[in-house]
N, C-alpha and C positions, 0 to 999 in steps of 0.2 A: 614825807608821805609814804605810805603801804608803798609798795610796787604793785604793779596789776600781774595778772596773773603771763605766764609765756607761754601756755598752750590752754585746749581748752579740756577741760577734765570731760570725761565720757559722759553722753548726753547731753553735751555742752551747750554753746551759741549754736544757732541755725546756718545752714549754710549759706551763702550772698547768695540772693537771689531768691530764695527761697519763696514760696507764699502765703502766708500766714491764712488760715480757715477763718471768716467772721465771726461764724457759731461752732460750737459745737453740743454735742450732749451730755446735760447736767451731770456734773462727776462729784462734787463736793460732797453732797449729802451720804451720797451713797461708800467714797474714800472716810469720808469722816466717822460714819456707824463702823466702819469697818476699823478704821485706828482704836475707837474709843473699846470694840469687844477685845479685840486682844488685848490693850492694854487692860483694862478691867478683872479680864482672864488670868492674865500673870500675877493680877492682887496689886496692880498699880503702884510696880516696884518704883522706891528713890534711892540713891545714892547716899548712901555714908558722908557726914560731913568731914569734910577735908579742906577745907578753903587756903586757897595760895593767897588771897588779898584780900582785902575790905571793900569791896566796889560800893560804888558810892549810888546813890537811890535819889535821883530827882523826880519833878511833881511837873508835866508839862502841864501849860495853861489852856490846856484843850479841858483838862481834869477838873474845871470851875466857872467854863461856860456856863451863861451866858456871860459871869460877871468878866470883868477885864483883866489885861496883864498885870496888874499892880496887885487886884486882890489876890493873886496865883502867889507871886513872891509873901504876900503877907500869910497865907495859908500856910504854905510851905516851908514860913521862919515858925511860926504858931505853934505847927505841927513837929518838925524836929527833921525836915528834908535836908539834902546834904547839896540844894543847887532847884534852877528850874531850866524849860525848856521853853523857850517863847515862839508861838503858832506867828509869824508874821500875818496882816490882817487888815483890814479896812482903818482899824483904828491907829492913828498917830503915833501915838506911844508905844506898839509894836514894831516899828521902825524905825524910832527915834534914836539915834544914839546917846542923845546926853538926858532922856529921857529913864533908858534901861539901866543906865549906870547908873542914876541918881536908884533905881528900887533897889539895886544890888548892894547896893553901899546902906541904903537906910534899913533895910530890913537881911543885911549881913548873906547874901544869897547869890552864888556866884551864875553865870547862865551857862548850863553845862551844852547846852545847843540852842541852835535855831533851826525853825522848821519854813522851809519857803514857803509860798503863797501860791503852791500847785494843784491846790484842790480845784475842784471844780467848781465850785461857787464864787473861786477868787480871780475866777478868769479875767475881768477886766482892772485889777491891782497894779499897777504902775505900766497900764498899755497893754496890748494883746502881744505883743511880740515875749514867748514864754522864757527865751536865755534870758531875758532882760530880769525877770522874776529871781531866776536861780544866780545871774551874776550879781546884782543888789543885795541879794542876800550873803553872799558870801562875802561881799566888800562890808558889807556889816556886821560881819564875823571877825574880818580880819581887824576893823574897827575896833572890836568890842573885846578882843582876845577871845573870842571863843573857836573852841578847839573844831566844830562840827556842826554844819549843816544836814539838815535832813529833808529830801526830795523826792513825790513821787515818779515813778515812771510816766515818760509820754503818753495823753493818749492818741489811739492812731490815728484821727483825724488830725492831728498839727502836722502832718506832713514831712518836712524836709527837717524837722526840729526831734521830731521822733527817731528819723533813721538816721539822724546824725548824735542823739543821744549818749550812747557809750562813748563816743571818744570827745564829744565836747564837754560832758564830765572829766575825762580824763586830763583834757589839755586846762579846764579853770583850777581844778587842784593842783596842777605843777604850778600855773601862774602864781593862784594868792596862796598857796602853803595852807589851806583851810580842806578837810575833808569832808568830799558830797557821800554821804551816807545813803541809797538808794532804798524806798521802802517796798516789799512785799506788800501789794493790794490782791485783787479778787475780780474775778469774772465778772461781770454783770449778768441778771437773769430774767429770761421773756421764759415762763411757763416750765417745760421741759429741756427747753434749752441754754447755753450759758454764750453770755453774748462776750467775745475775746478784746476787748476793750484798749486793753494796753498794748504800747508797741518797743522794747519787743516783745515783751509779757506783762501779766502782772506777778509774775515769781523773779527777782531781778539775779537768785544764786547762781542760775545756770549763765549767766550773763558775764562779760568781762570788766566787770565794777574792780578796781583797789576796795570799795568800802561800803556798805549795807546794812541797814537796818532791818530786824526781824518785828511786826507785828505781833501778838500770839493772838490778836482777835481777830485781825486780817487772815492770819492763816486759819482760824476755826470758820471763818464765813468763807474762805477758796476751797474747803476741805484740804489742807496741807499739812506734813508733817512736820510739826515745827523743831521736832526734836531731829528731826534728819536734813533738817535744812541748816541748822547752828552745827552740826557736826558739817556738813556739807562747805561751811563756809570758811572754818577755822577760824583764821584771825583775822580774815577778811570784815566779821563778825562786828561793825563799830559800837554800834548801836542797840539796847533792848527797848522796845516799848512793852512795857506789861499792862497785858488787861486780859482779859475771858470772855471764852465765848462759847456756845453751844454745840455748835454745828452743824446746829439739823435747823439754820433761819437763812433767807437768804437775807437778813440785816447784817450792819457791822453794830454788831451789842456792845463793846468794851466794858462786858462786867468784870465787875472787883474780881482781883484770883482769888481761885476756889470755889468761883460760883458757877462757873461750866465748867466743859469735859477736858481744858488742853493740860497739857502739863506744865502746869509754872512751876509748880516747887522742884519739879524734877529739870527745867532748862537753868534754873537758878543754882539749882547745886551741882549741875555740871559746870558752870561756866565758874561759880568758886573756888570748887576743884582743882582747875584747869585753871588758876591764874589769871584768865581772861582781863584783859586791859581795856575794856570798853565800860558804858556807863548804862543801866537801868533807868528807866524814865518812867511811870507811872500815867498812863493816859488812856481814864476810865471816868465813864459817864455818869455824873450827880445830877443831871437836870431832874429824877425824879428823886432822889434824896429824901426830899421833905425840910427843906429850911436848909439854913445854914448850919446849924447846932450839928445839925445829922448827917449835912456835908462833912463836917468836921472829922466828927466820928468815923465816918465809912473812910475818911484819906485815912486817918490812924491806923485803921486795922488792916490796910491796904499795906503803908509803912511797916509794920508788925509783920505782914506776912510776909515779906520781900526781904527785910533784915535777917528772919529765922530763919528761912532758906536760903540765901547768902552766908548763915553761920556769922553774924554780926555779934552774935551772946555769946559766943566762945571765947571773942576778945574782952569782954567785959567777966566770964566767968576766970579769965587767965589775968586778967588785970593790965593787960598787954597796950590798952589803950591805942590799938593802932589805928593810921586816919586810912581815909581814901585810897589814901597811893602808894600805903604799905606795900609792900613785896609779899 
């Protein structure tokens, strides 16, 4: 496992004791117009390709809601995905384990994570008590060989679960050898104000995670910079969820990249650059699509965009044929 960090970088964790503000005043909209002019301003520079790896591009199954786990694997063998990401869930066969192996094996699709059952809607999922959520999951990681769970932060109503959060991530990733990847969420919002929801945030970089997940449509709906949050993390970095957002809603939109204002092509060709040894995950909203056919199409050009800014055609333009976990 990572090691966590041994101090805390400037503007770091909060001090003990500290007391977190309920509300505060709406800052996204207004950080967000303001990232999106400069970058704009500068001609929305990218990076030169230079890729150190082939990072591999999965499809999680949040990306073919409402249909089920199984259609996720079959979409994402269809389509030409390199793995999937399974949303643990009400339904059976998102916790099964001889269940997920049997899609993996039949539709050749390995599970590059799993995402615990910390949403809010999945509150009542294997009992109200929330480790119980995050340690099941990751015993079905360690099950399933997969490398990486993905969880979000407390919210500050669970209590004694929330302020014990960092280090009771820390101590189940030394136990099962599986890494909790922490995801960057967003404020909630009553009108003018942003209601502070998570505990200890909803931004988890400034926090003392080993391992992290970056949104880029959770940070377009926090107003955050997502490109100074991946630099902010290094290799702390496990995890990318790609999708789009605008940043002027207070929704979480997960549009296809290149359809809002973040910078995908440009956290992608940084993180190829840089070798980065984490995995790309793909989780963006088809429930208005329009059919299946058009689901189809919108994952492909989804896959398209995320490979060419990875520099995935370079190894096909060199003949190089490298996989995944080339160097």
């Amino acid at each position: 496992m990572s090691p966590r960090r041994e101090s805390p970088a400037e503007g770091g964790p909060r001090p003990a004791g500290a007391r977190k503000p309920y509300t505060r005043a709406n800052a996204a909209n207004r950080t967000g117009r303001e990232s999106l002019s400069r970058r704009l301003a500068a001609g929305d520079p990218r990076s030169d390709h230079a890729p150190q790896r082939r990072i591999p591009v999965g499809l999680s199954s949040s990306s073919v809601f409402p249909a089920g786990v199984e259609e996720c694997f079959r979409v994402a063998d269809q389509v030409g995905y390199d793995g999937v990401e399974v949303m643990v869930s009400f339904a059976k066969d998102t916790h099964d384990p001889e269940s997920l192996r049997a899609y993996a094996e039949r539709y050749d699709q390995p599970i590059m994570s799993l995402h615990a059952p910390t949403l809010f809607f999945l509150q009542t999922l294997w009992g109200r008590d929330p480790w119980v959520k995050i340690e099941r999951t990751v015993q079905l990681a360690q099950e399933l060989e997969v490398p990486t769970v993905v969880a979000h932060p407390p919210f500050r109503w669970q209590g004694r679960y929330a302020h014990e959060f960092v280090d009771g991530v820390a101590e189940l990733e030394d136990r099962y050898g599986v890494a909790i990847a922490v995801e960057n969420m967003y404020p909630w919002r009553l009108g003018v104000r942003e209601v502070l929801t998570y505990l200890p945030d909803h931004d988890p970089t400034d926090e003392d995670y080993a391992h992290v997940t970056v949104d880029l449509s959770h940070a377009a709906t926090a107003g955050d910079d997502a490109l100074a949050m991946i630099e902010r993390l290094g290799e702390r970095l496990t995890h990318l969820h790609l999708a789009d957002g605008s940043g002027s809603t207070t929704k979480d939109e997960h549009l296809p990249p290149g359809e809002g204002n973040q910078p995908c092509a440009e956290v992608l060709r940084r993180l190829a650059n840089r070798g980065w040894g984490g995995s790309v995950l793909l989780e963006v909203n088809t429930r208005g699509a329009g059919g299946e056919a058009a689901r189809t199409r919108m994952l492909e050009q989804c896959l398209l965009f995320a490979r060419h800014h990875l520099g995935h055609h370079l190894d096909e333009e060199t003949g190089t044929g490298a996989g995944p976990d080339a160097p």
